[in-house]
Residue frames as qw, qx, qy, qz and C-alpha x, y, z in Angstrom:
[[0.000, 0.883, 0.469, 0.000, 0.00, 0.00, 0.00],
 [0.328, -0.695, 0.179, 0.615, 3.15, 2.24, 0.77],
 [0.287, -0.181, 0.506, 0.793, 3.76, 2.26, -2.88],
 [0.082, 0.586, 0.497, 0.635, 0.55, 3.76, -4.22],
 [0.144, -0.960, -0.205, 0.123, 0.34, 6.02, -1.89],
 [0.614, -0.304, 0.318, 0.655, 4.19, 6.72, -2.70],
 [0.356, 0.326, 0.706, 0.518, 3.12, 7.17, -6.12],
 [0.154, -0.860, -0.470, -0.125, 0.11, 9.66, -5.41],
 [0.345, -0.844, -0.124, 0.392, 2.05, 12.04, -3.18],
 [0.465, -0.415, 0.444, 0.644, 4.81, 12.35, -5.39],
 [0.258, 0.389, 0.548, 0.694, 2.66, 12.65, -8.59],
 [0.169, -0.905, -0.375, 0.113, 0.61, 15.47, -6.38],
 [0.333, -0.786, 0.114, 0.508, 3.70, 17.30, -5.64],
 [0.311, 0.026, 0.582, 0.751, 5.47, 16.87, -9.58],
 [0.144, 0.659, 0.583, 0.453, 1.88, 18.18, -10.49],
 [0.340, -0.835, -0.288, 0.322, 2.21, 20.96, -8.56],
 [0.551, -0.578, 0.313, 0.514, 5.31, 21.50, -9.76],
 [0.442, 0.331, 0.678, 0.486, 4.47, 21.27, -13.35],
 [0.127, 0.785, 0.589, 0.143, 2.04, 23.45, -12.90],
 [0.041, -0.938, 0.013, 0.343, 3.54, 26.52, -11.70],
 [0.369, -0.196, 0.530, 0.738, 6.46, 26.05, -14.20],
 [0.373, 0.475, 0.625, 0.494, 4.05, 26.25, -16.68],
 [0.054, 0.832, 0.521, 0.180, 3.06, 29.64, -15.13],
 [0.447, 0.757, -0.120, 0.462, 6.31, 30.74, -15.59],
 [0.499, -0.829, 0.250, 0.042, 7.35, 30.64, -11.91],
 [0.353, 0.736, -0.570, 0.089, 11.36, 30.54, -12.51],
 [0.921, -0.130, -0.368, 0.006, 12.38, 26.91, -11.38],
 [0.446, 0.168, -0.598, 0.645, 15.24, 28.04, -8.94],
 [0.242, -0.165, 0.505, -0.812, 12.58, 29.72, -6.85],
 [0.799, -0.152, -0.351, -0.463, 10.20, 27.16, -7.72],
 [0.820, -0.083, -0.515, 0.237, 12.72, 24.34, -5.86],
 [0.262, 0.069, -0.578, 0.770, 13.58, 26.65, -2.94],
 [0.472, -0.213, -0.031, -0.855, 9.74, 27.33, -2.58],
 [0.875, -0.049, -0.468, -0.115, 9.20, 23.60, -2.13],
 [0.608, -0.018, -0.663, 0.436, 12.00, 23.22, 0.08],
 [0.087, 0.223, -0.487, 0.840, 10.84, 26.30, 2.39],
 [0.758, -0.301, -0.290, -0.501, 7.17, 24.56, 2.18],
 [0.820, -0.174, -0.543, 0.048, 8.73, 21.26, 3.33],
 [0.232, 0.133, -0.585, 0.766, 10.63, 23.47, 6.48],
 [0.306, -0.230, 0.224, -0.896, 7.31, 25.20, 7.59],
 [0.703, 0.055, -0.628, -0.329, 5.47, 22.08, 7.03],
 [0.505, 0.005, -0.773, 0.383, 7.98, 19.89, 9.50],
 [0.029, -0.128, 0.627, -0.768, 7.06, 21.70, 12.69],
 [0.736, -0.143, 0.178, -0.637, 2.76, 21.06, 12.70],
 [0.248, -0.456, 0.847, 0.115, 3.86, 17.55, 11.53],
 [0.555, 0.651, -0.039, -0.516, 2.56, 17.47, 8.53],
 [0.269, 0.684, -0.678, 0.006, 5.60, 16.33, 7.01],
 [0.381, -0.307, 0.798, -0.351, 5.57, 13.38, 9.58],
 [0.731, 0.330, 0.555, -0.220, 2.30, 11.86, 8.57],
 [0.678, 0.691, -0.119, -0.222, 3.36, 12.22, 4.74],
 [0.096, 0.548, -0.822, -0.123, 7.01, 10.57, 5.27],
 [0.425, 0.091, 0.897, -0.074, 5.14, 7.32, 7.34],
 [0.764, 0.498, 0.197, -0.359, 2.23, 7.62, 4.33],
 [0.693, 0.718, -0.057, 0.029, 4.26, 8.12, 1.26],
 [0.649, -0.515, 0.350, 0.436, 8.07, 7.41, 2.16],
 [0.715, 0.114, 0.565, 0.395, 9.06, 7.20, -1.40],
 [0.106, 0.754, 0.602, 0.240, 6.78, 10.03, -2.29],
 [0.263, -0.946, -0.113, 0.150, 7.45, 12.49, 0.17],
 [0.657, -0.589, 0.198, 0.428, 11.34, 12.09, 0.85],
 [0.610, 0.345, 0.403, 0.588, 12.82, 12.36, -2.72],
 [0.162, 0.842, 0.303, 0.416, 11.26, 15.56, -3.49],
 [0.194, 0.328, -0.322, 0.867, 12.69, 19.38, -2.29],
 [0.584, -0.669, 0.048, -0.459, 9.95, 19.32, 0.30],
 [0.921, -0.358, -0.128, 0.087, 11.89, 16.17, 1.98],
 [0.621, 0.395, -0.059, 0.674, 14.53, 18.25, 1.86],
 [0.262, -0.703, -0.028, -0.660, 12.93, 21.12, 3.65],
 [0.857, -0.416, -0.047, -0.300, 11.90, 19.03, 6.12],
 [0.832, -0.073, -0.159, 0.527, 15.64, 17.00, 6.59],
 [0.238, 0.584, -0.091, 0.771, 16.93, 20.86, 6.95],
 [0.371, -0.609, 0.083, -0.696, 14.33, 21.80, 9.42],
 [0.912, -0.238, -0.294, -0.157, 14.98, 18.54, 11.45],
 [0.689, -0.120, -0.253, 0.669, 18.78, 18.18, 12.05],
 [0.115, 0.504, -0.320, 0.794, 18.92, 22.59, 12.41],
 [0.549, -0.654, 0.018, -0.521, 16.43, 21.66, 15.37],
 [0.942, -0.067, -0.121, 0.306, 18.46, 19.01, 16.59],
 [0.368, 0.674, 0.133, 0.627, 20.79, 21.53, 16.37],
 [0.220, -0.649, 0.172, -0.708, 19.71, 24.07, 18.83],
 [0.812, -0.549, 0.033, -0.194, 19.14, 21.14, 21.19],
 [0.227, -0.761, 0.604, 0.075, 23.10, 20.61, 21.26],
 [0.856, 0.116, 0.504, 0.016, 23.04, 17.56, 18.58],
 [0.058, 0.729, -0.378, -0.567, 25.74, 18.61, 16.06],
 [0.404, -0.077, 0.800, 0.437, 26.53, 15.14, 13.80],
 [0.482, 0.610, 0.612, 0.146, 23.03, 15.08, 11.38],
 [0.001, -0.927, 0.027, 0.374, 23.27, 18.59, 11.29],
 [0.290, -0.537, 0.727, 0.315, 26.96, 18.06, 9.69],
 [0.541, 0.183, 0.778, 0.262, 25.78, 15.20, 7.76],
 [0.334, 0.872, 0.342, -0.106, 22.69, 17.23, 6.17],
 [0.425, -0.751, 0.156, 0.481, 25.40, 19.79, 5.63],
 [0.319, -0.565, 0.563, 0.512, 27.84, 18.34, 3.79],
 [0.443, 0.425, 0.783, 0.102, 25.64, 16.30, 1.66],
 [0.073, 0.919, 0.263, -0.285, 24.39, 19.94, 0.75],
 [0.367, -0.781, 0.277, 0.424, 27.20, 20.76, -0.13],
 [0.413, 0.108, 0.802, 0.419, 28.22, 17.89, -2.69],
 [0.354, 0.566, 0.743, -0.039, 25.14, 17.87, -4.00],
 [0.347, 0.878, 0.246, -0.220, 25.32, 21.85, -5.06],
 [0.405, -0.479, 0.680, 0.380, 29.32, 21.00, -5.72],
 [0.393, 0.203, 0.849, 0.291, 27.88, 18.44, -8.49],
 [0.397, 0.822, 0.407, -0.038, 25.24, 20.50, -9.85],
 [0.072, 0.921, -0.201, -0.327, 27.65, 23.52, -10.50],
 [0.262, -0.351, 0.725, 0.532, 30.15, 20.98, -12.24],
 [0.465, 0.152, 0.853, 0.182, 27.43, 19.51, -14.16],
 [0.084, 0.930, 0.184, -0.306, 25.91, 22.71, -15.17],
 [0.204, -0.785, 0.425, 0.402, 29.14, 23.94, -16.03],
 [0.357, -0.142, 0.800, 0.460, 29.75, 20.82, -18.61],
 [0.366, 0.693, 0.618, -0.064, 26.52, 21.35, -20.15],
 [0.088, -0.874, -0.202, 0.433, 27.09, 24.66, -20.70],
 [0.035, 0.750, -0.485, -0.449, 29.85, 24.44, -22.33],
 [0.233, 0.086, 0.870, 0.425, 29.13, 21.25, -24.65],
 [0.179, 0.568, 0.537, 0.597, 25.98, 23.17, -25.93],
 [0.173, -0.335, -0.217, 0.901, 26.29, 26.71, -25.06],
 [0.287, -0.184, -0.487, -0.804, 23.28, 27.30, -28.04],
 [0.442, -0.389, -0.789, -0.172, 20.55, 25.36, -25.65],
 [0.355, -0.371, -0.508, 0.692, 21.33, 27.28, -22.42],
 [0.092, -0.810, -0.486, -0.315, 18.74, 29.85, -21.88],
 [0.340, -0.108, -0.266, 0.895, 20.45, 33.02, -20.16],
 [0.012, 0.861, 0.506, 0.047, 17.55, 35.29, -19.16],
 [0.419, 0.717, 0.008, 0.557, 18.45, 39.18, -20.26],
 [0.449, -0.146, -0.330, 0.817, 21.16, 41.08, -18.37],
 [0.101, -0.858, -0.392, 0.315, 19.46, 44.20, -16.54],
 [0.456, 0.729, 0.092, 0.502, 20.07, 47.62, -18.09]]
């Protein structure tokens, strides 16, 4: 049963997602809108009942992100330093890897890359 509800949440939240692209919201604040859903989310535990529903569903996405942010910074404040750290570095890679992979793209087709116009 975890995997159709897995399914469902996760095609709820890509259809969300689909949708405002299509209404032009710019996709870097589209995926940091998601992730500051999935922070404000964590604390009514909201988030909670949607990891044990949809595990598959929930976690993948930039809300389970939000929500793995807003988890280890509270941890955090209660003097628990390692997830924190983990969460961290992982962060870290992760925007390490985009910028290289970006960066090859870019420059094996520099005609495809959409640059949006330089202010006057």
């Amino acid at each position: 049963m975890a995997f159709i509800w897995s399914f469902i949440i996760g095609a709820a939240i890509c259809l969300i997602g689909q949708l405002l692209t299509e209404l032009k919201v710019p996709q870097p604040l589209l995926f940091v809108g998601f992730i500051t859903l999935g922070g404000i989310l964590a604390p009514f535990g909201v988030t909670d009942k949607l990891s044990a529903l949809a595990p598959g569903g929930y976690n993948i996405m930039a809300t389970g992100l939000g929500t793995a942010g807003f988890g280890t910074t509270f941890q955090l404040c209660k003097g628990v330093i390692p997830p924190f750290v983990m969460v961290l570095i992982l962060i870290i890679v992760l925007l390490g890897l985009g910028a290289v992979a970006g960066n090859i793209y870019y420059k094996k087709y520099p005609d495809k890359v959409m640059m949006p116009p330089m202010p006057e």
